[in-house]
N, C-alpha and C positions, 0 to 999 in steps of 0.2 A: 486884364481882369474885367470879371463883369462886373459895372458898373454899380450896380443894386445894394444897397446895403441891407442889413437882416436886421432888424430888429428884435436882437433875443432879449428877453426880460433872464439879467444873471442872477436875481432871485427866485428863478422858477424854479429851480430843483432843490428849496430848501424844505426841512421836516417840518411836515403840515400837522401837528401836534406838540402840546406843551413839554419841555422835558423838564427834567427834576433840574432843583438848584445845586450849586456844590454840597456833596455833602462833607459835613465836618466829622474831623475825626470820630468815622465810623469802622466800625473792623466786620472782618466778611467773614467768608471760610474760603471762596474764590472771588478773584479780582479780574478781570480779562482787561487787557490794555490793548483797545480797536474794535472796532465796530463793523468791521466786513464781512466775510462768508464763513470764515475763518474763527473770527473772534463772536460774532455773534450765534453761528450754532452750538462753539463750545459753550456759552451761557448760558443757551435754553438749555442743553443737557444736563449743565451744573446744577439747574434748578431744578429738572424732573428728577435726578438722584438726589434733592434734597440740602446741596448747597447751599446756601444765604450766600448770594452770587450779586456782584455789582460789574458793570460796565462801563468803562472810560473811553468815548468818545472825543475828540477834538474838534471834527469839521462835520461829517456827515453818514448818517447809519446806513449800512450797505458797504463801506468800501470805495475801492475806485473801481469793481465788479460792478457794482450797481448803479454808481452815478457816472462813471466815465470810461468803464469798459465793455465788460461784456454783456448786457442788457442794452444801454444805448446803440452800440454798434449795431447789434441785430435787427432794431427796429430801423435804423440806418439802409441798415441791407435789406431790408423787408420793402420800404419803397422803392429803392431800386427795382429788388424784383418787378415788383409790380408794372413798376417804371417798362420795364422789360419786356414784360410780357404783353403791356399795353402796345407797345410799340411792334409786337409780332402777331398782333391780331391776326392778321390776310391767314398766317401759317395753321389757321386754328376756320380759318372761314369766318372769321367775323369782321367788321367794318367800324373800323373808329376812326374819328378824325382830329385835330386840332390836338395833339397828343402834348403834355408840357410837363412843366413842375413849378412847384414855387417851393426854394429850395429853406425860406423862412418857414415855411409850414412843415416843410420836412424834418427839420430841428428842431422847431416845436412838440410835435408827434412823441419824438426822441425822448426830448426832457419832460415831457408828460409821462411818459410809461415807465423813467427813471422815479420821479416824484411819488406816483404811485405806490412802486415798489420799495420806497423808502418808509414810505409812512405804514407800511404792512409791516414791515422789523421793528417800527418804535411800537407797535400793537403786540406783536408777537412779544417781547420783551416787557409790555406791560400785562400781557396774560399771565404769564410765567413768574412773575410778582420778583423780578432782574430790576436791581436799582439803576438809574443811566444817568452818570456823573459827567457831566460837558465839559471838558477843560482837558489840559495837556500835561499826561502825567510821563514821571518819571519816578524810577528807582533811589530812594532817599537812604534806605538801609535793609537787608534783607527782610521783606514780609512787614516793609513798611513804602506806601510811595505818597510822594508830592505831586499834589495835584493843582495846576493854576488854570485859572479865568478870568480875562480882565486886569491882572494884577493881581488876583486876591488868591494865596495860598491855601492847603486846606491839606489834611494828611489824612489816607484812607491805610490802615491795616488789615491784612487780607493775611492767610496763613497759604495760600498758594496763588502765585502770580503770574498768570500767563500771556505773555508778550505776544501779540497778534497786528502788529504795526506793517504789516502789507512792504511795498517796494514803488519808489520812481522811478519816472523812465532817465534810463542810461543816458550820460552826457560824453560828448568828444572835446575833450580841451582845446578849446579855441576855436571850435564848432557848435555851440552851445545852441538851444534854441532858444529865440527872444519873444515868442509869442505873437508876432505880428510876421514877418516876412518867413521865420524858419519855426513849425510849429512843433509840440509833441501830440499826444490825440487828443488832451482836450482843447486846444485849437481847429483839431481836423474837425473833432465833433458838432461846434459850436462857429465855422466861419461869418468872419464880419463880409466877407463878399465871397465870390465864389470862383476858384479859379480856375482860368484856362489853362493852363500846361501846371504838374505837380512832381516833382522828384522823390519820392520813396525811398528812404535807406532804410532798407535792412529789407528781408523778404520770408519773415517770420510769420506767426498766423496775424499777428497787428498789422504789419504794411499792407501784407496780401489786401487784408480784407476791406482797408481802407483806398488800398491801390481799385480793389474791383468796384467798391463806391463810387469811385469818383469817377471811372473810366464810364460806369453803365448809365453817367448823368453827363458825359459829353468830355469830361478833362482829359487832354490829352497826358497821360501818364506813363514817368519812362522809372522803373524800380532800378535798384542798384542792388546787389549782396555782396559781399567779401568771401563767401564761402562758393563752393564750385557748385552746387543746389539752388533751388528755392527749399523753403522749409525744411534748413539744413538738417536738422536732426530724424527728419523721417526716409521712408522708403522710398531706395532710389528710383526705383519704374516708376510709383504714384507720383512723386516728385516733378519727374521728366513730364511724365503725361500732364501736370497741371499746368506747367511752365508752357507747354506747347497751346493747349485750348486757354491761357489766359493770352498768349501772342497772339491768337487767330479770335481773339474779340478785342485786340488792339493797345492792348499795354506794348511797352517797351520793356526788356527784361534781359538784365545785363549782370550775368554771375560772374564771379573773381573779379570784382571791380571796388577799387577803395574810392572813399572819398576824401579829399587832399585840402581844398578850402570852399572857402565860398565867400563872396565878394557879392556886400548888398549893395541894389540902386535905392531910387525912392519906392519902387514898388514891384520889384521882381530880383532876383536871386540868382547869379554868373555863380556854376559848380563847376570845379575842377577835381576831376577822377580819373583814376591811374587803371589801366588795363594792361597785365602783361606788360609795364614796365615805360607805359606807352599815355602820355598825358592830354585829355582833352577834356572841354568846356562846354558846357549847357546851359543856357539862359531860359529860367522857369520864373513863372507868377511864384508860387510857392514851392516847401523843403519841408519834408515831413518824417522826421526822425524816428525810424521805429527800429533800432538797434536790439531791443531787450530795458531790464529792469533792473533795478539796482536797490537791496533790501535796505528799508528803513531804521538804521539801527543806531544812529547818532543820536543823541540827547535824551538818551533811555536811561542814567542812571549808571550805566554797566561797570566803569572803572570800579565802582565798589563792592561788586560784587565778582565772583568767580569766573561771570560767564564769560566763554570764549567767541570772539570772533574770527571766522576764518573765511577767507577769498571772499570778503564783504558780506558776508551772512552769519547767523546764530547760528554756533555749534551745538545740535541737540544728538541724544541717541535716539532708539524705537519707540521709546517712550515719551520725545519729545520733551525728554528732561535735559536741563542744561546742567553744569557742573557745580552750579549755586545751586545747594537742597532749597526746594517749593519755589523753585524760578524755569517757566516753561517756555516754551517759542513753539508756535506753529506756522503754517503757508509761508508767501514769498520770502517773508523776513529768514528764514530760516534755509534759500535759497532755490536751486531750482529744481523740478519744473513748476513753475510760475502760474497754478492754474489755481481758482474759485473751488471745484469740486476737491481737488485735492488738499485744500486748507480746511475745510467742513470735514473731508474725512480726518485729517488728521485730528482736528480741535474734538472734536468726539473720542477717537481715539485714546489720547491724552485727558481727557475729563474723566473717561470711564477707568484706564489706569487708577488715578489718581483716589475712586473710588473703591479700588480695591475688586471690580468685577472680575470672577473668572476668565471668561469667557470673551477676551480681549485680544485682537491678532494684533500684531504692528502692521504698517502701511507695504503693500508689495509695490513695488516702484513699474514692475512690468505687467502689472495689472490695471495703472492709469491710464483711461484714455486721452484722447488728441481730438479734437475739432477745430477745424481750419472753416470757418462762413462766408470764403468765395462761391464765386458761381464757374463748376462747377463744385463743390462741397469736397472736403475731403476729412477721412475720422481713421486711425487707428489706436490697436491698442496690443499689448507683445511686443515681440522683437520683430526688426527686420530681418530680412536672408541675410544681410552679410553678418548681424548681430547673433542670427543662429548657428550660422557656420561658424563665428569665431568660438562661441561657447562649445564648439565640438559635437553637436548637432547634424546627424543625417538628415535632411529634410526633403519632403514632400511639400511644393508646392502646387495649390492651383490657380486656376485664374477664369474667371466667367463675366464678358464685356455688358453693360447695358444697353449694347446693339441687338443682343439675343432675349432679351427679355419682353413681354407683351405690356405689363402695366409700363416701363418705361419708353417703350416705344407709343403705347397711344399717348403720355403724359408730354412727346414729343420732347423728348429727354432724355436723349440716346446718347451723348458724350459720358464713358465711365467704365470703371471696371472695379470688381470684386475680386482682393486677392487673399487668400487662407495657406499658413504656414504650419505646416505638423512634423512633428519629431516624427521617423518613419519607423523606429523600432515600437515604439509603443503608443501611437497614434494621440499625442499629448496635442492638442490646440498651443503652439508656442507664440503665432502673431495674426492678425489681420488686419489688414489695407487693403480702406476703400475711395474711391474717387466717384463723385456722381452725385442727382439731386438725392436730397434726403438722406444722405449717410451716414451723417450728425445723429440722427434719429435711430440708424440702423447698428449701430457700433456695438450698443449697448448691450443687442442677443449675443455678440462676442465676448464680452466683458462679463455677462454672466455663466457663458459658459465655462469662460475659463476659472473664473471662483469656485463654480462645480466642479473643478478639473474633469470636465466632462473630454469624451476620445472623438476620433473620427467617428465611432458606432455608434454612437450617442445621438452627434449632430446628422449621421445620417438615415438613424430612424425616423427623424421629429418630422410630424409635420408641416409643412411651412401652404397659408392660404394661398390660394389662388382669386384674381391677378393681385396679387402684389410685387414691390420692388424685392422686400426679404425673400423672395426665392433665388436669386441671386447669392445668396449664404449661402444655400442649402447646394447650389448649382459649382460652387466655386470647390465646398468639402466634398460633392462626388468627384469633382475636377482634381482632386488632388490626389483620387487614387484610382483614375483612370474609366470613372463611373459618370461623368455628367452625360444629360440623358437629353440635353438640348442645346449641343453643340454641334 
């Protein structure tokens, strides 16, 4: 381990703003129970359709999106890059020397831009004239909950209540993490030194992108998955192709491998992991658990009421109604996929239901997108080929490398590739996957296309500017019907 200790101030990510005191028995029209992407867009919706809308908070406004996921991370990964690119000066023609980090300053950064963004939702919430009740509520009787702080009880009635309590990260019995030798991410986010060798279980978009962290600031990192993939649920080629360029920048990367035990010293970590049946040992500084999540739905209340719990999640239908009338669930708690943007659509969703709006679609599950914030990036959104062939799907695939491309070749940024998937009877957009810089960014002309249920004919009139990376879209939909004009 390097020796250096951080100095994080574990006050810095608290709401830089007064909030309200409990309130006492006050009655709403909606009540949201959590304060993350999820629970606080459905709010402000509640309140622009006219709600008298109150918010229950426990720890912190944002979420673990905003204080310990996906905001920190990114700024995480943002100095690495930089980290990165400073260190390939020569490739670019310029001259730097004395190249470093100081990895207190880099968590600092972090938890500033966290902080930030927190104190922007306790505004946003007091524009919108959202009451924000601090304490830890629970279901006392239907369209009634208990709320505590400090001790001190206090009951809010709300005639619709909607459960927005997020998810923790998944525990292995008898593998648990302790916060110091074996971590979950807010340990990775926040280390008290910094280590030299790191273990990664799981190889999800979490380890991934902690594993590419840590590797591009010098930790030798060896990942583990149980599944025969990296980033088991997506497309098998993006997949392969990411697993291969995160090897040849020096991860270790070991799919169909379990993890068996792990045996702490005073300051490093003996893992025993099973391959093909076949058992062997790794001695790492640190163990960084990034398995998946596990919804938050314990100490809700729920025995008294209807709602069902199934494979550790809240049973909702389309409407994100649970089986208790005016009892809601949105995002993780309600299971997977486990993403910020798909908790906000739904909590909107479900608010505007509940208002009775026409013009209200339920959530398309093959319409969410994916962002993976390694280096190379990787985003889809659809089905993959083998998801489209099971659905009985004739398909048309194309494919267009960011080796042919001009903006990404002067960006010096050529590992990637654009792939676009169409039903070949009727030219429907069914999937796209992509790997490469900036794809995170680029998903999204996919994502709106396909809500347009726009066709191949569609995407292949549009203009797309020139040099940009989005040609690469445009290059992958002539690619798929035997049209690309620069390959």
């Amino acid at each position: 381990m390097v020796d250096a200790k951080i100095g994080f101030d574990a006050t810095f990510h608290l709401v830089f703003y007064q909030r309200n005191s409990i309130v006492k028995n006050q009655s709403f029209d909606l009540v949201i129970v959590g304060g993350g992407p999820g629970g606080y867009v459905a709010a402000i919706r509640g309140a622009q359709l006219g709600f008298n809308t109150a918010l229950v908070e426990r720890e912190h406004l944002g979420g673990i999106c905003l204080n310990w996921g996906c905001i920190p991370t990114k700024a995480l990964l943002r100095s690495a890059e930089v980290y990165r690119n400073i260190k390939n000066a020569k490739r670019y023609g310029l001259k730097v020397s004395n190249v470093g980090f100081d990895i207190e300053d880099v968590v600092k950064r972090s938890r500033r831009i966290s902080s930030r963004l927190q104190k922007g939702v306790g505004l946003l919430l007091k524009k919108n004239n959202i009451t924000l009740i601090e304490g830890t509520a629970k279901i006392a009787e239907p369209g009634l909950l208990s709320v505590e702080k400090g001790g001190e009880l206090s009951e809010v009635a709300a005639d619709h209540i909607l459960l927005a309590t997020g998810a923790r990260p998944m525990q292995l019995e008898g593998l648990e993490a302790d916060g110091k030798l074996v971590w979950t991410y807010k340990e990775a986010m926040t280390p008290e030194s910094f280590p030299e060798s790191l273990l990664v279980v799981g190889a999800g978009a979490i380890g991934l992108e902690f594993a590419s962290f840590y590797n591009e600031l010098g930790t030798k990192v060896t990942v583990v998955e149980a599944l025969p993939q990296v980033l088991p649920a997506g497309d098998e080629e993006i997949s392969s192709m990411l697993a291969k360029e995160l090897k040849r920048k020096g991860l270790a990367i070991r799919t169909g491998t379990m993890l068996k035990a792990m045996d702490k010293q005073d300051d490093s970590v003996t893992v025993t992991i099973e391959v093909e049946g076949e058992c062997e040992q790794i001695t790492v500084d640190r163990v960084l658990l990034a398995m998946g999540v596990v919804g938050n739905t314990e100490n809700l209340g729920l025995e008294k009421t209807g709602v069902r719990i199934e494979k550790g999640a809240i049973k909702v239908n389309e409407w994100l109604q649970t089986d208790q009338p005016g009892v809601y669930a949105i995002g993780d708690v309600t299971g997977a996929p486990c993403l910020a943007h798909k908790a906000s659509h739904e909590g909107v969703i479900c608010v505007e239901k509940i208002a009775g709006l026409e013009k209200v679609h339920p959530l398309e599950r093959d319409r969410i997108p994916y962002c993976t914030y390694t280096h190379p990036q990787v985003a889809n959104v659809g089905l993959t080929e083998d998801q489209a062939r099971e659905r009985g799907h004739d398909i048309k695939v194309g494919k267009f490398p960011f080796t042919a491309n001009g903006k990404a070749i002067a960006l010096g940024e050529t590992e990637g590739m654009v792939k676009t998937i169409f039903d070949a009877g009727t030219g429907k957009l069914l999937g796209a996957h992509m790997i490469g810089t900036e794809v995170t960014e680029m998903i999204q002309g996919y994502g709106i296309a396909q809500n347009l249920e726009s066709t191949e004919e569609e995407l292949m009139s549009t203009i797309f500017a020139h040099p940009t990376l989005s040609e690469m879209m445009h290059e992958s939909v002539l690619a798929a019907f035997d049209k690309a004009l620069h390959l």
